[in-house]
C-alpha positions as CSV (number, residue, x, y, z in Angstrom):
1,X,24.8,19.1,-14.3
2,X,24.0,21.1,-11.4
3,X,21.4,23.1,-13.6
4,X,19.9,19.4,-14.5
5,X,19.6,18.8,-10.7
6,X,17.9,21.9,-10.2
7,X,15.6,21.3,-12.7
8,X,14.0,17.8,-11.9
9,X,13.7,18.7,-8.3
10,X,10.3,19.1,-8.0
11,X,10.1,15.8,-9.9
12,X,12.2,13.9,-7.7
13,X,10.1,15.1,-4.9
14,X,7.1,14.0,-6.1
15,X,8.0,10.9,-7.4
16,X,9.7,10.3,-3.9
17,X,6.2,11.5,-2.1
18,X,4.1,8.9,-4.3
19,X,6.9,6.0,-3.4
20,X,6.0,7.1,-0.1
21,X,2.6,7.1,-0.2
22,X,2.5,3.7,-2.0
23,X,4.6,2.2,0.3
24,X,2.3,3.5,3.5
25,X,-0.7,2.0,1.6
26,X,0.5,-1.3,0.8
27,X,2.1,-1.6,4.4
28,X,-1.1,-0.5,6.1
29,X,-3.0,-3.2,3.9
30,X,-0.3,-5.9,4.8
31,X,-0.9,-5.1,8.4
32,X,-5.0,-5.3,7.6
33,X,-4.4,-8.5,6.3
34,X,-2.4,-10.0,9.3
35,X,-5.0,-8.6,11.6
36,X,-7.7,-10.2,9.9
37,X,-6.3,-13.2,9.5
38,X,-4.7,-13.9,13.6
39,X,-6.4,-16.7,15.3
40,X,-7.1,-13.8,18.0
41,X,-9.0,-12.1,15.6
42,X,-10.6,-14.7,13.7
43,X,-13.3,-15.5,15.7
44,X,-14.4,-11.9,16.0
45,X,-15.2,-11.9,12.6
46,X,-17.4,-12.9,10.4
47,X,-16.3,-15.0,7.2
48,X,-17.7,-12.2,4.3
49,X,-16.1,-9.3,6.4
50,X,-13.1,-10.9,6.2
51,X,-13.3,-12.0,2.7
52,X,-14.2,-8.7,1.8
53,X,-11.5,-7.5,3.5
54,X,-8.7,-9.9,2.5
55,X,-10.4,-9.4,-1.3
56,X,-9.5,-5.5,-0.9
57,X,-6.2,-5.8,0.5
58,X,-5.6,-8.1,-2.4
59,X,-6.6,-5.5,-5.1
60,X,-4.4,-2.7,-3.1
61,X,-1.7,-4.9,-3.8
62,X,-1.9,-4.9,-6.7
63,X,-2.4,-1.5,-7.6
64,X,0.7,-0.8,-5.7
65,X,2.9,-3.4,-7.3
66,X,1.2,-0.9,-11.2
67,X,1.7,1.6,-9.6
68,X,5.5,1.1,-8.9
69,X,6.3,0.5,-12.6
């Protein structure tokens, strides 16, 4: 068993660094999309920027939520 361990380590370590890193991404274009989207904001600007922007976060989502399977 403990041979097993040993043996999908490095695995397990990069499947925990891309869980990571999936996890940053999605998070960072959550936070985009809240940003973009505060009243604050929202006069700042302009209605294709932040289309364009709410399209991308969209399409990160999504490759996160492939990605994760």
């Amino acid at each position: 068993m403990l041979h097993d361990a040993e043996k999908y380590k490095a695995d397990d370590e990069a499947q925990r660094e891309r869980v990571a890193a999936t996890n940053n991404l999605e998070s960072y274009a959550y936070h985009l999309k809240a940003a973009v989207t505060d009243e604050s904001v929202r006069d700042r600007i302009s209605d294709a920027d932040r289309k364009a922007v709410l399209d991308k976060c969209s399409e990160v989502s999504l490759v996160c939520l492939f990605v994760c399977l």
